[in-house]
C-alpha positions as CSV (number, residue, x, y, z in Angstrom):
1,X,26.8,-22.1,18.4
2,X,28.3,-23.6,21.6
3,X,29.9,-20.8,23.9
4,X,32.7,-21.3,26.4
5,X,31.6,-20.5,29.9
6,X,32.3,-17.2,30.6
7,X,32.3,-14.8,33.6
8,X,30.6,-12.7,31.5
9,X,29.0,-14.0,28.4
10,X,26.5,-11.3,27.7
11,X,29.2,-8.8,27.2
12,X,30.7,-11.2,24.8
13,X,27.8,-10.9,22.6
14,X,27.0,-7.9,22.5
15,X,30.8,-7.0,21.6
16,X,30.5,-9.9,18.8
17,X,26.7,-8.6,17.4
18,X,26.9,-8.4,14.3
19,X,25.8,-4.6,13.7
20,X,28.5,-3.7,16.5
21,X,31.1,-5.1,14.2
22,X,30.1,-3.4,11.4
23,X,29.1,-0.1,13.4
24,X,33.1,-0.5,14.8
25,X,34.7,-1.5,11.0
26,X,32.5,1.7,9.7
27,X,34.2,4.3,12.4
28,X,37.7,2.9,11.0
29,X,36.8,3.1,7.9
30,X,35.5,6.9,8.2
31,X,38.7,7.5,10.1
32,X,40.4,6.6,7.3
33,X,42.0,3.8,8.8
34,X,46.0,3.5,8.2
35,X,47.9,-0.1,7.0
36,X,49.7,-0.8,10.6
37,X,52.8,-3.5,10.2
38,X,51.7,-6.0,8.0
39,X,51.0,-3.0,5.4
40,X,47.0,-4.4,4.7
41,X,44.5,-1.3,3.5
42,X,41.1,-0.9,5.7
43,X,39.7,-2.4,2.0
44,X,42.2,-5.9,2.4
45,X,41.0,-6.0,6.0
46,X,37.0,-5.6,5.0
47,X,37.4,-8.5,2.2
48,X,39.0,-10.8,4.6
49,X,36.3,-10.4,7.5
50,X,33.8,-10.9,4.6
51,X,35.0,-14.1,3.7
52,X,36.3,-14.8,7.4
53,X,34.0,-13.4,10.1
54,X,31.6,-15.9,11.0
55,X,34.7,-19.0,11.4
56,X,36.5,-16.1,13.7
57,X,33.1,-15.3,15.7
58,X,32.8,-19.6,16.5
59,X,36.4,-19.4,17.4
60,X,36.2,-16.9,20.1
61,X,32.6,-17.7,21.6
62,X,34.3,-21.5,22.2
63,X,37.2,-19.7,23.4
64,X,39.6,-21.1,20.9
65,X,40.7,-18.2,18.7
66,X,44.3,-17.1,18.3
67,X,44.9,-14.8,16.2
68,X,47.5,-14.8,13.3
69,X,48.8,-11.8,11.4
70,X,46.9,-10.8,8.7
71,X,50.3,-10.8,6.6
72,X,50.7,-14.5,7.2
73,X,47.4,-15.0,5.7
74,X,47.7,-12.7,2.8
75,X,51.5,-14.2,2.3
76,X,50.0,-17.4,1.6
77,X,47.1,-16.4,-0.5
């Protein structure tokens, strides 16, 4: 995986490490986690990192992610 130069690029992974990510989806799920604007349930956010995480991690380690709302994605689902 190529990684953008970074002031700080061990930080980066350990933010993007895979058990951190699930450690920090777990707390919001065990906080019982609340729809925000675009209405999507802490369960519609899980299935989508599932089937999205790894293209999002690439993104951001080359320094190319933007991120859309999740209601643009699920409107076009």
């Amino acid at each position: 995986m190529e990684k953008k130069d970074s002031a700080q690029p061990e930080l980066l992974e350990k933010i993007l490490y895979k058990d951190n990510l699930n450690r920090a989806f777990k707390r919001v799920k065990a906080n019982k986690g609340v729809p925000v604007i675009d209405g999507i349930t802490v369960e519609e956010i899980g299935a989508y990192l599932r089937e999205n995480q790894q293209a999002i991690i690439e993104k951001i380690y080359k320094g190319k992610y933007t991120p859309d709302t999740i209601r643009d994605k699920h409107e076009l689902s």
